[in-house]
C-alpha positions as CSV (number, residue, x, y, z in Angstrom):
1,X,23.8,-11.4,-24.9
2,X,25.0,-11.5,-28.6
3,X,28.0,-11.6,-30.0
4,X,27.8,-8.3,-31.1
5,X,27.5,-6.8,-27.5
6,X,30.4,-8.8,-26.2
7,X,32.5,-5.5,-27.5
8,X,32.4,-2.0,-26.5
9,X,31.9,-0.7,-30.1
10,X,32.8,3.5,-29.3
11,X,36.5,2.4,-28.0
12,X,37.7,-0.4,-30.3
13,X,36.9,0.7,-33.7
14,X,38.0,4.3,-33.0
15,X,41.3,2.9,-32.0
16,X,41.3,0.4,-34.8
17,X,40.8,3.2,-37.2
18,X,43.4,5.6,-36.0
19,X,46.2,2.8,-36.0
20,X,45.1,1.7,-40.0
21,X,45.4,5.5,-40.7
22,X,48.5,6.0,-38.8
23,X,50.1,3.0,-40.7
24,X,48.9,3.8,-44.4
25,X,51.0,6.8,-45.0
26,X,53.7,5.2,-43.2
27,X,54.2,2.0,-46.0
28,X,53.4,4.7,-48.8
29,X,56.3,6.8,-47.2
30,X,58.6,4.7,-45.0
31,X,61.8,6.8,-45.5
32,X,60.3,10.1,-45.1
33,X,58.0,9.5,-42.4
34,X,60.8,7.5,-40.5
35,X,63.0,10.6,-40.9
36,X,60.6,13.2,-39.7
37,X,59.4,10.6,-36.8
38,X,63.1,10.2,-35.8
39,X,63.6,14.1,-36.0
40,X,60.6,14.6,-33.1
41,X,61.8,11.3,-31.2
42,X,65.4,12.7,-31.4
43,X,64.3,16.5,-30.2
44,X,62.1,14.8,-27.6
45,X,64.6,12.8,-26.1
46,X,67.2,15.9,-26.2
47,X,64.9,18.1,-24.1
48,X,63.8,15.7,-21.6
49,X,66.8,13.1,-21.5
50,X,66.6,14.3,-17.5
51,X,62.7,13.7,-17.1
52,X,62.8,10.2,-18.6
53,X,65.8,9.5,-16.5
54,X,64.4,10.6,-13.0
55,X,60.8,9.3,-14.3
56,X,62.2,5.4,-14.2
57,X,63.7,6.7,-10.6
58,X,60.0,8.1,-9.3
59,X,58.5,5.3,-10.0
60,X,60.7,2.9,-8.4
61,X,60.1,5.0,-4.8
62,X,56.6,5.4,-5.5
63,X,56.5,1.5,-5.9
64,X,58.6,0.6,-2.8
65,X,56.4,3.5,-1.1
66,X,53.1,1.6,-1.8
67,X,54.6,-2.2,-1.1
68,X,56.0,-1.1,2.7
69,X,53.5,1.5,3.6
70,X,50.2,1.0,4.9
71,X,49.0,0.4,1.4
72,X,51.3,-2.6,0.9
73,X,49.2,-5.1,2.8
74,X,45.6,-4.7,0.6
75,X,44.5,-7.2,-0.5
76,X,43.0,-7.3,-4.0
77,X,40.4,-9.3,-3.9
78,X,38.7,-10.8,-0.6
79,X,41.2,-11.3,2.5
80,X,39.9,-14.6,2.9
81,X,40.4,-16.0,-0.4
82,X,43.8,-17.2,-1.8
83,X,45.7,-16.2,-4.5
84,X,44.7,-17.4,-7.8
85,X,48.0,-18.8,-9.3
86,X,51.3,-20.5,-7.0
87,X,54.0,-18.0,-6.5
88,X,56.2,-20.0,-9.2
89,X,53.3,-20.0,-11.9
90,X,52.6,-16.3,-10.8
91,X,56.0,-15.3,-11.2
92,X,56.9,-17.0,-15.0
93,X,53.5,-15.6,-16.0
94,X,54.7,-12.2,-14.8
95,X,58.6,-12.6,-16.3
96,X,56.8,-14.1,-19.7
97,X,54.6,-11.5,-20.3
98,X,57.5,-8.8,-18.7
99,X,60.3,-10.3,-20.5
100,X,59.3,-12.0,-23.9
101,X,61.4,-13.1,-26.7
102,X,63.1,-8.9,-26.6
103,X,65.6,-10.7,-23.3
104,X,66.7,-13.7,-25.9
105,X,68.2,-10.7,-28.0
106,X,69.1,-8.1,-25.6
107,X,70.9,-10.7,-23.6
108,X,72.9,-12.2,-26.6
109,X,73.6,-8.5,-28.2
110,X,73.2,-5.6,-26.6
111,X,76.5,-5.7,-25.1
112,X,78.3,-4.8,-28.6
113,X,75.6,-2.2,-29.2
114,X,77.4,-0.4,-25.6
115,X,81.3,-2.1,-26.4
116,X,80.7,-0.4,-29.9
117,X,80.0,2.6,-28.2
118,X,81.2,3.2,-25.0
119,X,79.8,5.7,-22.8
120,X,82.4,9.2,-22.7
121,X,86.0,8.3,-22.0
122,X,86.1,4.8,-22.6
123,X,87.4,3.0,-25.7
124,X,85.4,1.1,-28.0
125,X,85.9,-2.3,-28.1
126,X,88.1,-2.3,-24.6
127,X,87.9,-4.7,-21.7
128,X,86.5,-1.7,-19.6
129,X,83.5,-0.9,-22.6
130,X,82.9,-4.9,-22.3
131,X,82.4,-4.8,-19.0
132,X,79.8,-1.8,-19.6
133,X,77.6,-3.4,-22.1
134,X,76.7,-6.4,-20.0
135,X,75.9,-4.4,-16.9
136,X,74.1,-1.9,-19.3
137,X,72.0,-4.8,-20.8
138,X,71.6,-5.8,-17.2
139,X,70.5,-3.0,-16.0
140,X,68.1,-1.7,-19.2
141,X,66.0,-5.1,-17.1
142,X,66.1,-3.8,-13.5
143,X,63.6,-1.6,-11.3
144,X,63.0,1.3,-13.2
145,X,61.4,-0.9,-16.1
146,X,59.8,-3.4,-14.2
147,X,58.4,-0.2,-12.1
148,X,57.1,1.7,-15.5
149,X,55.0,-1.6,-16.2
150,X,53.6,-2.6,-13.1
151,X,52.6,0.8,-11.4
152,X,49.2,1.1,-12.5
153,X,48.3,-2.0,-12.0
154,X,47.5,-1.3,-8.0
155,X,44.7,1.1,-9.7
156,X,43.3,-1.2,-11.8
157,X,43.3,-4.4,-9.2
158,X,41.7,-3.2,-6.7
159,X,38.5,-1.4,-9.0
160,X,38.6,-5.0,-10.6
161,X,39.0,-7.0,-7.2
162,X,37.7,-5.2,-4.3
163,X,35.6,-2.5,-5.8
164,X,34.0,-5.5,-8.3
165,X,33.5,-2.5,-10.9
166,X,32.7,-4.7,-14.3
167,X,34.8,-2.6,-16.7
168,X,38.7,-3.2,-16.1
169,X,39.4,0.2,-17.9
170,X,41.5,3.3,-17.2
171,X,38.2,5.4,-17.3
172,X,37.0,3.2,-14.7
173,X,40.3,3.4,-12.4
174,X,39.6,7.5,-13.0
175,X,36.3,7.6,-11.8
176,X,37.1,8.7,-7.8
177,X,39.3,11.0,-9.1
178,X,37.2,12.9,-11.5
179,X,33.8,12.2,-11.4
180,X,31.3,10.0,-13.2
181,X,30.8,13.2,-16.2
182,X,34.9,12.5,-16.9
183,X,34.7,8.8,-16.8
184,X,31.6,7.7,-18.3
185,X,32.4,11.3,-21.0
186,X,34.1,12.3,-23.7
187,X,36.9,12.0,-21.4
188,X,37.1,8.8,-20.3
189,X,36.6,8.0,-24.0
190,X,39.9,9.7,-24.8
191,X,42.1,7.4,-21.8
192,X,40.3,4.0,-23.1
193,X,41.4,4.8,-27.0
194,X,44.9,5.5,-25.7
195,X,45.2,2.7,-24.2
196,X,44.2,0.8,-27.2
197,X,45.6,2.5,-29.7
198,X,49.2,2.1,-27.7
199,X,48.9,-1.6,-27.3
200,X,47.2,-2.5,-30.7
201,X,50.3,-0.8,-32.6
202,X,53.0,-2.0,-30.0
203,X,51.6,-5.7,-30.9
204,X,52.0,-5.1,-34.5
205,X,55.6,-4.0,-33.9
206,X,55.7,-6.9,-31.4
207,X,55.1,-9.6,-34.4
208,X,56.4,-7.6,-36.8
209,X,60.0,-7.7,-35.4
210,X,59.7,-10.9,-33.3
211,X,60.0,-12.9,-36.1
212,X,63.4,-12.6,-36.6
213,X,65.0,-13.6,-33.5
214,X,63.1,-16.8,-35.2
215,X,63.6,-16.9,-38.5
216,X,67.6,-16.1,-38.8
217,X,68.1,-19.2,-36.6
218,X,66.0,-21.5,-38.4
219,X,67.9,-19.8,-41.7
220,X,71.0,-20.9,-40.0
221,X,70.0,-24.5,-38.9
222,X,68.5,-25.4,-42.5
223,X,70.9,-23.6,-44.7
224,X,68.5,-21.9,-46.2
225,X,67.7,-17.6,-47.4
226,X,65.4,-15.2,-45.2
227,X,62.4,-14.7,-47.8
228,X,58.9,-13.3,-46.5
229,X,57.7,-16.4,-47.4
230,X,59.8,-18.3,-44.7
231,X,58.8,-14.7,-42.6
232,X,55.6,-15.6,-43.1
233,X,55.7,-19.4,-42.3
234,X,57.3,-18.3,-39.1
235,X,54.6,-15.8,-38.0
236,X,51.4,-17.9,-39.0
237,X,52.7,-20.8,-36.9
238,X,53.5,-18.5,-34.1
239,X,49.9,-17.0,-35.0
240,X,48.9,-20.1,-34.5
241,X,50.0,-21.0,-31.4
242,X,49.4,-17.6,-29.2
243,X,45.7,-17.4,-30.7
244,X,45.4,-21.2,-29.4
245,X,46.9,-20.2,-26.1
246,X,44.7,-16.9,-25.8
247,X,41.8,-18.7,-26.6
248,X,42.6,-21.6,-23.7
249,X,42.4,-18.6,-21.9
250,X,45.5,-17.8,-18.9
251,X,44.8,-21.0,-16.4
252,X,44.9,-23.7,-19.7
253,X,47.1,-21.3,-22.2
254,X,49.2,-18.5,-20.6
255,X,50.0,-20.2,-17.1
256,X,51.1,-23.5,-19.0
257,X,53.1,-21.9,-21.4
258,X,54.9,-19.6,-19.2
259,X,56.1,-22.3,-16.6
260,X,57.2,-25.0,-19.5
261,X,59.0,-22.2,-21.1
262,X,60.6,-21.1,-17.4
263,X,61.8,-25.0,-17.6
264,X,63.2,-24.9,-20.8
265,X,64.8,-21.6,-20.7
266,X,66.8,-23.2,-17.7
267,X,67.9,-26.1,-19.4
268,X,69.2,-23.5,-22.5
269,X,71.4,-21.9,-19.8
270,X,72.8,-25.6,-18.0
271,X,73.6,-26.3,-21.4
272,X,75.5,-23.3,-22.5
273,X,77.5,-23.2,-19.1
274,X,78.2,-26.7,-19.1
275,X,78.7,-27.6,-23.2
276,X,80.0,-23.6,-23.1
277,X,82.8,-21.8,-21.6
278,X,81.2,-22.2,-18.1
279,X,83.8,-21.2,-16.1
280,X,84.3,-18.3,-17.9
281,X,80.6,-17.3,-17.7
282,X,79.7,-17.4,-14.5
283,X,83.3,-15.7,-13.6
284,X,81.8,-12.9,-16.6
285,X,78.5,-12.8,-14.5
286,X,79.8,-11.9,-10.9
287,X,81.7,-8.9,-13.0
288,X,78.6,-7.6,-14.6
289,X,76.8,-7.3,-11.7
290,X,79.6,-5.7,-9.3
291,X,80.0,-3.6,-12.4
292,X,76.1,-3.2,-12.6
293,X,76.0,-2.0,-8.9
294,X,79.3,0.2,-8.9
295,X,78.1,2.0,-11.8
296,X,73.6,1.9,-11.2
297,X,73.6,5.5,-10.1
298,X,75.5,6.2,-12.7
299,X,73.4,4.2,-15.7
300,X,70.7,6.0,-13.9
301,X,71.2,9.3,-14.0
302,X,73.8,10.4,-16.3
303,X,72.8,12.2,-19.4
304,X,76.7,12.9,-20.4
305,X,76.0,16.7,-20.3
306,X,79.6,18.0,-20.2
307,X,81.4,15.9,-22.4
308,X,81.8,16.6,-26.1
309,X,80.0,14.9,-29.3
310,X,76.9,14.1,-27.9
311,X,75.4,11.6,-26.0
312,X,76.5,7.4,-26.0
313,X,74.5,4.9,-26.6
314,X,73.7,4.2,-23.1
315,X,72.1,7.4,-22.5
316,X,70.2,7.5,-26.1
317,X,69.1,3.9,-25.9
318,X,68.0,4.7,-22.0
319,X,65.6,7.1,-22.7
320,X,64.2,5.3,-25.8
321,X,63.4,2.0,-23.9
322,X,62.1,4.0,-20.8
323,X,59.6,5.9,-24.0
324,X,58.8,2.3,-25.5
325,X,58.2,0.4,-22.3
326,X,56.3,3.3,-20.7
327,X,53.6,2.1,-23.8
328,X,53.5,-1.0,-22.9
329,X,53.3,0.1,-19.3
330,X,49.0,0.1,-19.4
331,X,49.1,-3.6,-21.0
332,X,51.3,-5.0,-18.2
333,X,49.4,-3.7,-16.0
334,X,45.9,-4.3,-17.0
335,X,47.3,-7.9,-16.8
336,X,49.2,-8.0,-13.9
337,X,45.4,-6.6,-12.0
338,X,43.2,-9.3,-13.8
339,X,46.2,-12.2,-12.8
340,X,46.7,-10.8,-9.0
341,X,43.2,-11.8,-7.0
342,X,44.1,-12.8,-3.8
343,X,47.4,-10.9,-3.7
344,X,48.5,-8.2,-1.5
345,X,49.5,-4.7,-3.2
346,X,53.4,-5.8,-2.1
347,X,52.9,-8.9,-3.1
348,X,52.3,-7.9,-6.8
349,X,54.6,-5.0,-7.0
350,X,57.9,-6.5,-5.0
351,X,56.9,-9.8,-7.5
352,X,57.4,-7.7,-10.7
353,X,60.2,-5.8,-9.6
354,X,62.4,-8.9,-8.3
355,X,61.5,-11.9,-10.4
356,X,61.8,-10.7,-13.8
357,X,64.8,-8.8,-12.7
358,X,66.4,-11.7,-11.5
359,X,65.8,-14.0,-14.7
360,X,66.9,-11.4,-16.8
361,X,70.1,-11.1,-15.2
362,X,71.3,-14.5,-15.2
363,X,69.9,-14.6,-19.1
364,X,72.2,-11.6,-20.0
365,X,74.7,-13.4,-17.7
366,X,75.2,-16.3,-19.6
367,X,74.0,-15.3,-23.5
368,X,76.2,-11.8,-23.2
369,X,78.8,-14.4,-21.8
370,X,79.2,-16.3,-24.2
371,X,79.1,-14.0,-26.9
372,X,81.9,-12.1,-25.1
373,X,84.2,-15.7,-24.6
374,X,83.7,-16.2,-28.5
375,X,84.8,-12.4,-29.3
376,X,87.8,-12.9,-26.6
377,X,89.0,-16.1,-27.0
378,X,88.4,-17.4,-30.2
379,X,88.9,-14.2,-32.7
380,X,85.1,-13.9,-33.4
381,X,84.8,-10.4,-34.6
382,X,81.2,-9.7,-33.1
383,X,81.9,-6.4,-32.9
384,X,81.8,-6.0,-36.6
385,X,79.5,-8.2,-37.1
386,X,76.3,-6.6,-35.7
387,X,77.4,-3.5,-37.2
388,X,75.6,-4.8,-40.6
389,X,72.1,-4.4,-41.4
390,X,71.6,-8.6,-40.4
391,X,72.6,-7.8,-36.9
392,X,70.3,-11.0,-35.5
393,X,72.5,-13.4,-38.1
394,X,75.0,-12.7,-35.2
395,X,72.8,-14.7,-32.7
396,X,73.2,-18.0,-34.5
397,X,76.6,-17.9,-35.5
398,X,77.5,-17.5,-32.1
399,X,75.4,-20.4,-30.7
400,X,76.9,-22.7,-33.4
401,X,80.3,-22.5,-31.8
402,X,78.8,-24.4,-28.9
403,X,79.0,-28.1,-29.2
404,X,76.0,-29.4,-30.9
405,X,75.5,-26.0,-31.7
406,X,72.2,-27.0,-33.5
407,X,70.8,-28.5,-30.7
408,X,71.9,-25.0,-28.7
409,X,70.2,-23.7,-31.8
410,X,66.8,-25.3,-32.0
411,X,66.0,-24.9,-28.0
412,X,66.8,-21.0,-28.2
413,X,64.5,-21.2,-30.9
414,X,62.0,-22.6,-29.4
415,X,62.4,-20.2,-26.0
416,X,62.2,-17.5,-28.0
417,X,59.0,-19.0,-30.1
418,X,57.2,-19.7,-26.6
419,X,58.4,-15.9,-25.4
420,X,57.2,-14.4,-28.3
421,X,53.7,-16.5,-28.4
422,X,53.1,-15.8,-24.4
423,X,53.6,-11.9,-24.6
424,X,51.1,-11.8,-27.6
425,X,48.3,-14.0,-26.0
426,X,48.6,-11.9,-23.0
427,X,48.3,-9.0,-25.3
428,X,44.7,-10.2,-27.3
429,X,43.8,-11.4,-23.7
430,X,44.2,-8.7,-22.3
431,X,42.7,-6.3,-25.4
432,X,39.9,-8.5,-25.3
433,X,39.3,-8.1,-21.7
434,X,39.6,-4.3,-21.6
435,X,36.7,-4.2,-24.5
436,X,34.4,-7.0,-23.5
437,X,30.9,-5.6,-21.9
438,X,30.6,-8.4,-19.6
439,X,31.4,-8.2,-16.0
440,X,35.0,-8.8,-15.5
441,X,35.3,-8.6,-12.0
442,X,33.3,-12.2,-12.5
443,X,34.1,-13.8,-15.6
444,X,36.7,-14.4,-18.5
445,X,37.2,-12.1,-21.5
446,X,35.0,-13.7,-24.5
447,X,37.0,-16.7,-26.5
448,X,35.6,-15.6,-29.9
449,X,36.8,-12.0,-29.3
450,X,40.5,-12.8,-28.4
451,X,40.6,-14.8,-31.7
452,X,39.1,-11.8,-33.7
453,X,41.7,-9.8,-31.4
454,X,44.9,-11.8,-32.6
455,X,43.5,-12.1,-35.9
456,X,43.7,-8.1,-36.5
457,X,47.0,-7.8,-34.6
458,X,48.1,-10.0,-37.3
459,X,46.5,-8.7,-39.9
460,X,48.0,-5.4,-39.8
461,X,51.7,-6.5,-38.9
462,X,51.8,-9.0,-41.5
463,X,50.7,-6.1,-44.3
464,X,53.4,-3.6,-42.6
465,X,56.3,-5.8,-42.8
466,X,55.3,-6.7,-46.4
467,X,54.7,-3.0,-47.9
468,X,56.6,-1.5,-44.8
469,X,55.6,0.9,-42.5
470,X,56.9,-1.0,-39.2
471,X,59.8,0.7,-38.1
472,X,57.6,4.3,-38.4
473,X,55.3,2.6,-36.4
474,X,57.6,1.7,-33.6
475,X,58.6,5.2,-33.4
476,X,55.1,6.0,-32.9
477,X,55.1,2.9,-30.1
478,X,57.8,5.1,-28.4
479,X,56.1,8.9,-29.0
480,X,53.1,7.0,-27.3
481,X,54.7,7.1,-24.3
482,X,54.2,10.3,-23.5
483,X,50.4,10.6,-22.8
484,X,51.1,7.2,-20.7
485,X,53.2,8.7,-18.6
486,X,50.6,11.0,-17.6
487,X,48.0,8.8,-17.4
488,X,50.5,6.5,-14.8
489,X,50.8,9.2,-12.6
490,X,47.0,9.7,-12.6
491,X,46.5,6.3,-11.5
492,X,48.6,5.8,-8.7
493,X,47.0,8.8,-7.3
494,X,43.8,7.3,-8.0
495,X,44.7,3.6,-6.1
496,X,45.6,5.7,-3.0
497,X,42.6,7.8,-3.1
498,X,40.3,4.7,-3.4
499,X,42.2,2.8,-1.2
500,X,41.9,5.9,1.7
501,X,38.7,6.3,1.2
502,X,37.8,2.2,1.8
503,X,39.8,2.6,4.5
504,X,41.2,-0.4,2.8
505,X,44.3,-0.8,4.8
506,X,42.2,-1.1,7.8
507,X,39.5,-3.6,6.5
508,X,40.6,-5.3,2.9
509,X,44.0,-7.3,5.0
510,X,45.0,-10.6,6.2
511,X,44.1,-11.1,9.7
């Protein structure tokens, strides 16, 4: 087969297409189109604050349903084989590609964004608001996230694993549902472009506002200004490095870089706690999370319907990473199928929910922490800081209060880097995978086509963040939420059709 039937031509240049024409008007008119896009976000998410809310909820049953049920002990792939990856590789590779570099910044910041703005009858900038951002930023990476990415992924494993369909699409996952006509139509057309269209722009955004967890700390460290130019030295090394590791492919790129980083990731947090306030920290951490757990219903749930001026950020913010992440939902679990062979349904679903969750928790534990001891202790007026338009030059200032701050520095720089560069080969992997024409159920997603993947994600985030046009466009990542949602839903009825009609639970288990 040639090089030019490695790629399924009548998805990927659609999608292509409708991203670059999306993104044009958007750099010609940032401002406007940013205000009208925030207009529809802002209507959206005032009209169905509730259905966002109890959609993060459904999904968390509908995952616990399918891990302790009947369905829970399917195995995707043969029950005789074993799983493909350890449960430690399996688990960084999931909290890598689940996490990414966005924990490095929530952790450290998204406490002031809640302390700043407390949620109704608290006081901004009190012990009690303090206490509220950490568990918030806890709790923004618990289930209900971890459930919006991983619940399709049941869907596409087992066509991929036990049904050994070749193409690892949503059209695919659709066919026992609605027919061969609907998936091999116009229709099935319409799912696959979706898909696309939602990942290729969310990579752009991805890149394009990456980078700066980066490049403020290396600004910092060297003493130098943010230019492009140093913007754009940052991104084509990181380029670099997740093209390198997409085209190792995930047993020589993705898996290696994901445990190293799960390595030095810990040694970041034994040095904060031990050059840090340590004490303090992990004191800090058990009140987060018996904050987190008083007050998870609440989080959940609330929308702040009876109080006056209008919603905090908790509830706004809420809604709009449920929207964002519910894009990147089809990614993570396109991925999540191709990495889970040999695992049982529970196995992959109670994995996402727990490890990720847990890592995240003990991140925001100790970078929240110490950005907290610095703001109490040692008259560090965070608060005001990140209230500025250079929010992320917050991140290194309070790092360098740490004894050899610039080592503290240079590893959270280089987390972040191997965060950053993990997510994004996942992402041209798992592009590349979803429109190769070879058989995926048997082999790897073509190496020249995961370069010529990275190489467009880059393209087109490198021209947005030099004429503008990315923060439209991550609006746009958000609004695409909405047909994903749909499409979710779909799919989990799909995996249990499939899997009652296999009779799976009765023949695809360990004995």
């Amino acid at each position: 087969m040639g090089k030019k039937g490695l790629i399924d031509y009548k998805i990927f240049i659609p999608s292509l297409l409708i991203v670059i024409a999306i993104s044009i008007p958007f750099a010609m008119y940032e401002a406007e189109s940013l205000e009208l896009l925030n207009s529809i976000f802002d209507s959206i998410v005032t009209s169905f604050t509730w259905g966002y809310l109890w959609y993060g909820i459904i999904l968390v049953v509908a995952g616990l349903y399918l891990s302790f049920s009947k369905y829970g002990n399917v195995v995707l792939g043969d029950p005789k084989e074993k799983p493909r990856f350890s449960l430690f590789e399996y688990s960084s590779i999931l909290i890598a590609m689940g996490l990414g570099s966005t924990i490095m910044r929530t952790g450290m910041l998204q406490w002031t964004s809640v302390a700043n703005d407390p949620p109704a009858g608290v006081e901004a900038g009190s012990p009690e608001a303090i206490l509220w951002g950490n568990a918030y930023s806890m709790f923004l990476w618990g289930f209900q996230v971890f459930a919006i990415f991983v619940l399709i992924a049941p869907a596409m494993g087992y066509i991929l694993h036990v049904r050994k369909r070749p193409l690892m699409r949503v059209s695919e996952a659709c066919r026992s549902l609605f027919g061969d006509k609907f998936s091999d139509g116009i229709g099935g057309k319409i799912f696959d472009i979706l898909f696309l269209i939602s990942i290729l722009s969310g990579a752009a955004v991805t890149l394009g506002l990456g980078a700066p967890i980066v490049t403020y700390n290396l600004a910092h460290l060297m003493n130098i200004e943010i230019t492009f130019t140093l913007t754009l030295i940052v991104t084509i090394v990181w380029v670099f490095l997740f093209s390198l590791s997409a085209y190792a492919g995930i047993e020589k790129g993705i898996k290696r870089l994901s445990t190293l980083n799960m390595y030095l990731a810990g040694a970041l947090g034994l040095f904060i706690i031990f050059a840090g306030p340590g004490i303090f920290i992990l004191n800090y951490f058990s009140d987060s999370v018996s904050f987190l757990i008083s007050n998870y219903i609440n989080l959940s749930l609330s929308t702040d319907s009876v109080h006056e001026g209008g919603m905090s950020h908790v509830q706004s913010n809420t809604v709009f990473f449920f929207a964002y992440s519910a894009t990147w939902a089809m990614l993570h679990g396109v991925f999540a199928a191709k990495i889970s062979r040999g695992r049982t349904v529970k196995e992959m679903i109670l994995t996402y929910f727990l490890a990720p969750t847990l890592i995240s928790w003990i991140a925001t534990g100790i970078l929240g922490g110490l950005g907290v001891y610095q703001y109490l202790n040692k008259d560090m007026n965070i608060l005001k800081l990140v209230q500025n338009e250079e929010r992320m030059a917050a991140i290194p200032e309070i790092l360098s209060t740490l004894p050899l701050g610039w080592l503290a520095i240079t590893l959270f720089m280089i987390v972040a880097l191997i965060f950053l560069t993990t997510t994004l080969d996942s992402t041209t992997y798992t592009v590349a995978a979803y429109t190769s024409t070879r058989d995926m159920s048997k082999f790897e997603p073509p190496k020249t086509l995961r370069i010529i993947i990275a190489a467009i994600i880059t393209v087109v985030a490198l021209v947005l963040m030099r004429i503008g046009g990315l923060p439209p466009l991550e609006v746009v990542s958000g609004l695409m939420g909405l047909p994903i949602i749909v499409i979710q839903f779909i799919l989990i009825w799909a995996a249990i059709k499939m899997m009652n009609e296999d009779e799976a639970f009765k023949y695809n288990i360990r004995k």
